[in-house]
C-alpha positions as CSV (number, residue, x, y, z in Angstrom):
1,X,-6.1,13.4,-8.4
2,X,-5.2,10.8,-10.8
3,X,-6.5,12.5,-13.4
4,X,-3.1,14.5,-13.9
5,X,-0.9,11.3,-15.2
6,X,0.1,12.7,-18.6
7,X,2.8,15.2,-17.7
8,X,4.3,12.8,-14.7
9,X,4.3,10.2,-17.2
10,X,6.5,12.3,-19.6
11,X,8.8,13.2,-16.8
12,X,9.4,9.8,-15.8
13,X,10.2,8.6,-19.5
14,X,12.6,11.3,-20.2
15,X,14.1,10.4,-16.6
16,X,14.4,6.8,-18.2
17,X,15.3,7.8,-21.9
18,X,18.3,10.1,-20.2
19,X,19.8,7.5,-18.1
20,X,20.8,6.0,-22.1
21,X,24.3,8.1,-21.7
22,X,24.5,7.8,-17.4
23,X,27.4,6.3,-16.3
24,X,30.5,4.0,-18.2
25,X,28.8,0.9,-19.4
26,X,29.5,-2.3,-21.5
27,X,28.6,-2.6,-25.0
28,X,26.2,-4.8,-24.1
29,X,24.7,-3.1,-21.2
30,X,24.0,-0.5,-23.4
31,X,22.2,-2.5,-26.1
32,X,20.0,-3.6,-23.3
33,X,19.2,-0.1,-22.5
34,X,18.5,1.0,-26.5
35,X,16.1,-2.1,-26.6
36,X,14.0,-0.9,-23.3
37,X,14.3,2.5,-23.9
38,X,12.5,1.5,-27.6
39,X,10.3,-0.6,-25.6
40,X,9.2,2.3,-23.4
41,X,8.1,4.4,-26.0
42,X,6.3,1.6,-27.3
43,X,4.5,0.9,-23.8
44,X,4.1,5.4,-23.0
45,X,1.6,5.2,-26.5
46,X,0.0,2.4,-25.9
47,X,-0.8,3.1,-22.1
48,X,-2.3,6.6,-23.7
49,X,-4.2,4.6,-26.1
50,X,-5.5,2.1,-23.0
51,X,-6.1,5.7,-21.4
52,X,-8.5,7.3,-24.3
53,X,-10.1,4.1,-25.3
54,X,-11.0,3.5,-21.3
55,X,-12.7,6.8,-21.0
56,X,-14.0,6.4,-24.3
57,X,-15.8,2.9,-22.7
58,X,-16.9,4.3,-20.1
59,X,-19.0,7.0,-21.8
60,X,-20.6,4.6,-23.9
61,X,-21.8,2.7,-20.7
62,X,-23.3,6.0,-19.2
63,X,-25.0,6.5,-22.5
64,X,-26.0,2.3,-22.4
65,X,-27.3,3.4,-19.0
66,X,-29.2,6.1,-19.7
67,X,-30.8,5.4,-23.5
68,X,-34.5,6.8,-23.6
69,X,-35.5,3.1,-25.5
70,X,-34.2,-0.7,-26.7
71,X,-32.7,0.6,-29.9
72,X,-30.5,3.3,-28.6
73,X,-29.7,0.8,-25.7
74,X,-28.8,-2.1,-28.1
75,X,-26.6,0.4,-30.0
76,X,-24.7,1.8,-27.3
77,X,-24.5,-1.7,-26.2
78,X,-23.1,-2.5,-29.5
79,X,-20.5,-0.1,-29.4
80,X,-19.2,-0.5,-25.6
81,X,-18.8,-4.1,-26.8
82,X,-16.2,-3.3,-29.2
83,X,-14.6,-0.6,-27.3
84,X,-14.4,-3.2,-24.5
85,X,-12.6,-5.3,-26.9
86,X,-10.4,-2.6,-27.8
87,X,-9.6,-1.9,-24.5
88,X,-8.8,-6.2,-23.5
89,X,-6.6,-5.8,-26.9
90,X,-4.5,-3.1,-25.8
91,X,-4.0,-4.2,-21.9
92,X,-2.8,-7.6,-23.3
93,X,-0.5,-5.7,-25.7
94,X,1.1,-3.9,-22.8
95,X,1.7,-7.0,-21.1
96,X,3.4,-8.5,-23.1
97,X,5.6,-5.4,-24.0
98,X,6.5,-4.9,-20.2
99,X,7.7,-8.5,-19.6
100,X,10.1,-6.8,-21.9
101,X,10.8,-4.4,-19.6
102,X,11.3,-5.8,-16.2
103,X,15.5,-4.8,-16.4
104,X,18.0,-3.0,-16.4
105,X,16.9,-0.3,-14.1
106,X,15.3,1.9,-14.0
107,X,13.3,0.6,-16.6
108,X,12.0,-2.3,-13.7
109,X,10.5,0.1,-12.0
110,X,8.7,2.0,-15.2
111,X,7.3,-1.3,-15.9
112,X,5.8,-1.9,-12.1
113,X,4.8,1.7,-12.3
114,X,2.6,0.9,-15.3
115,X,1.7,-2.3,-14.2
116,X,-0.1,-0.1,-11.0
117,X,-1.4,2.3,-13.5
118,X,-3.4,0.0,-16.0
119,X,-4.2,-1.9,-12.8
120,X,-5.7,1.4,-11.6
121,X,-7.6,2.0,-15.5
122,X,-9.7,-1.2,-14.8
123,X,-10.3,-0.2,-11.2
124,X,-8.2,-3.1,-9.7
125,X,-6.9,-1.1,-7.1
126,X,-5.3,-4.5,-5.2
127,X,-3.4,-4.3,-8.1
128,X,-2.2,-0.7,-8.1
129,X,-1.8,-1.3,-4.4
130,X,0.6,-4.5,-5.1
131,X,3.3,-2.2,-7.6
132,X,3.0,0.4,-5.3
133,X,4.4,-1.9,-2.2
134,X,7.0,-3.5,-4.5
135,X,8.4,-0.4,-5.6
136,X,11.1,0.2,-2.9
137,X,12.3,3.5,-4.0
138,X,14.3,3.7,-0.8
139,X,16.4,0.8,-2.0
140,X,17.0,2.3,-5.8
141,X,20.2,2.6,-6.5
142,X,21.8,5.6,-4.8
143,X,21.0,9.1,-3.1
144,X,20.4,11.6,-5.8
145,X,21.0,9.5,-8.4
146,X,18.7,9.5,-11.7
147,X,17.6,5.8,-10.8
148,X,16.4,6.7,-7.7
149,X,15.0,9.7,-9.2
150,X,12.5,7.8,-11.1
151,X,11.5,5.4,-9.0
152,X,10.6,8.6,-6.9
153,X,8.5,9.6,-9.4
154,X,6.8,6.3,-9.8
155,X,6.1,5.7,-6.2
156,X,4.4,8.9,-6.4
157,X,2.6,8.4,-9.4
158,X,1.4,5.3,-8.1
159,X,0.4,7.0,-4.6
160,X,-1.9,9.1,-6.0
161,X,-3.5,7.1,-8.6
162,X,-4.3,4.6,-5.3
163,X,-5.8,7.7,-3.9
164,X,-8.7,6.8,-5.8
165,X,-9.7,4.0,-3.8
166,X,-11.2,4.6,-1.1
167,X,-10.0,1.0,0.4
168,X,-6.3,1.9,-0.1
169,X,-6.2,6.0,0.5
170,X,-4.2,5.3,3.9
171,X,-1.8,3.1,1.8
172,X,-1.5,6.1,-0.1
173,X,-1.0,8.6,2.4
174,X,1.5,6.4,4.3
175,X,3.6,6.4,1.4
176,X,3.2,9.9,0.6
177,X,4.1,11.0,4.1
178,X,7.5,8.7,3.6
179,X,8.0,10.4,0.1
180,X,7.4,13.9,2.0
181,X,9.6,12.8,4.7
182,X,12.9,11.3,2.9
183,X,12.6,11.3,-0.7
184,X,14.9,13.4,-2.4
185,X,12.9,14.8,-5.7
186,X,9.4,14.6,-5.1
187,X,9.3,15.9,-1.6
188,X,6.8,18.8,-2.3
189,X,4.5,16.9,-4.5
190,X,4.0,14.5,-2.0
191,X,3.0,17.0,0.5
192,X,1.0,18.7,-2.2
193,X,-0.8,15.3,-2.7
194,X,-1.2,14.7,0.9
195,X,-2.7,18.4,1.6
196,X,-5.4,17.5,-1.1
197,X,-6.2,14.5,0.7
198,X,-6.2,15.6,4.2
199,X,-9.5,15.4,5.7
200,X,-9.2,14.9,9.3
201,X,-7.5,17.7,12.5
202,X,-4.9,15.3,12.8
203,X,-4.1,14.7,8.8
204,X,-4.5,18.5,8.1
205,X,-1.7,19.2,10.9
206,X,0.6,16.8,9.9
207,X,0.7,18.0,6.0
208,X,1.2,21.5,7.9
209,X,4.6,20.0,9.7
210,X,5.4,18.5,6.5
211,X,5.0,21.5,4.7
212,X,8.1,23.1,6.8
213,X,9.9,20.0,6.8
214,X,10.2,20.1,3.2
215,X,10.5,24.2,2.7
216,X,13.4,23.7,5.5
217,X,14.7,20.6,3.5
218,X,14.1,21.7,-0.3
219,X,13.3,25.6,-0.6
220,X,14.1,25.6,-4.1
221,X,10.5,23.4,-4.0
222,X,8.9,26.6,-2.2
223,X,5.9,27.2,-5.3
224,X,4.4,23.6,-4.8
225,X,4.9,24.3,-0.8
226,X,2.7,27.2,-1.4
227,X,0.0,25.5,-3.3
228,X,-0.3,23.1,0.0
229,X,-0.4,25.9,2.3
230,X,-3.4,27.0,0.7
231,X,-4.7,24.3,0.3
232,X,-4.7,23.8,4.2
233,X,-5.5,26.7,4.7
234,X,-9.3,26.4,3.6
């Protein structure tokens, strides 16, 4: 399910680049948002970097794994050793960039959301877990507000990529189901999400109530409703 991150990721940073014009601001507040929103982009291609080198690392250790004799071994070896590098390069790189990033808002929460999402590349999922809790997107600004918007977004984003884990898939669903039940924007995606995870009677039925909560809630959300449906259906 975390395999999907690209197009999310796009959403949320043009959610981030728009809030540039929101609102009456101080010359100086907006300064801060021009240097984050910079920053941003920065961080959005390097995390796609971190994203193609880390797939690219981990086919060279299947092919480490599975080389016929020493030589092809050693040179797979070899060359997961300096993608590995790569990889250590870019993750530092990011870090420094977000400690860059950590205000105004929203741009706090696009840096925790990252933070869960490279956390989630190296398969640190306490990690994913820890942004995921400290996102708050109840607390986010206002209702219907772009701010809370995004941090929507990114406690979704976050959700799912912990889905991964078998360890931390309830944390996942618990906040999926709060997504499903309150938030605003992402409503049907969370109950999309949550039908795809359902495994149990008891989950299956409650991604059913959710699904009418939501279509009673947000019908204009009615496509990604349908997809659930389906999806609980099988």
């Amino acid at each position: 399910m975390s395999k999907n991150w690209r197009v999310l990721l796009s959403l949320l940073v043009a959610g981030g680049l728009g809030l540039i014009g929101y609102s009456r601001v101080t010359a100086t507040a907006l300064q801060k948002r021009a240097d984050a929103t910079k920053i941003l982009r920065e961080v959005q291609d390097s995390y796609a970097a971190l994203v193609e080198k880390s797939e690219a690392l981990r086919a060279l250790q299947e092919q480490e794994k599975a080389a016929g004799d020493d030589q092809a071994r050693a040179d797979a070896a070899a060359k997961a050793k300096k993608e590995a590098e790569e990889v250590a390069r870019l993750e530092a790189k990011l870090g420094l960039m977000l400690a860059g990033l950590d205000s105004p808002q929203p741009f706090s929460v696009l840096a925790g959301l990252y933070r869960g999402l490279i956390a989630a590349q190296r398969g640190d999922f306490e990690g994913t877990r820890a942004a995921l809790v400290s996102n708050n997107w109840e607390l986010v600004s206002t209702p219907a507000s772009p701010e809370r918007a995004v941090a929507e977004l990114a406690a979704l984003a976050l959700a799912k990529a912990l889905v991964d884990s078998e360890a931390q898939v309830q944390e996942a669903r618990r906040v999926l189901v709060q997504l499903a039940e309150r938030g605003e924007f992402v409503g049907a995606r969370a109950v999309d999400a949550l039908a795809s995870v359902a495994q149990s009677p008891e989950e299956r039925e409650q991604a059913r109530q959710l699904v009418q909560a939501v279509q009673q809630r947000a019908p204009a959300q009615g496509k990604l409703l349908t997809a659930a449906s389906e999806k609980l259906a099988r």
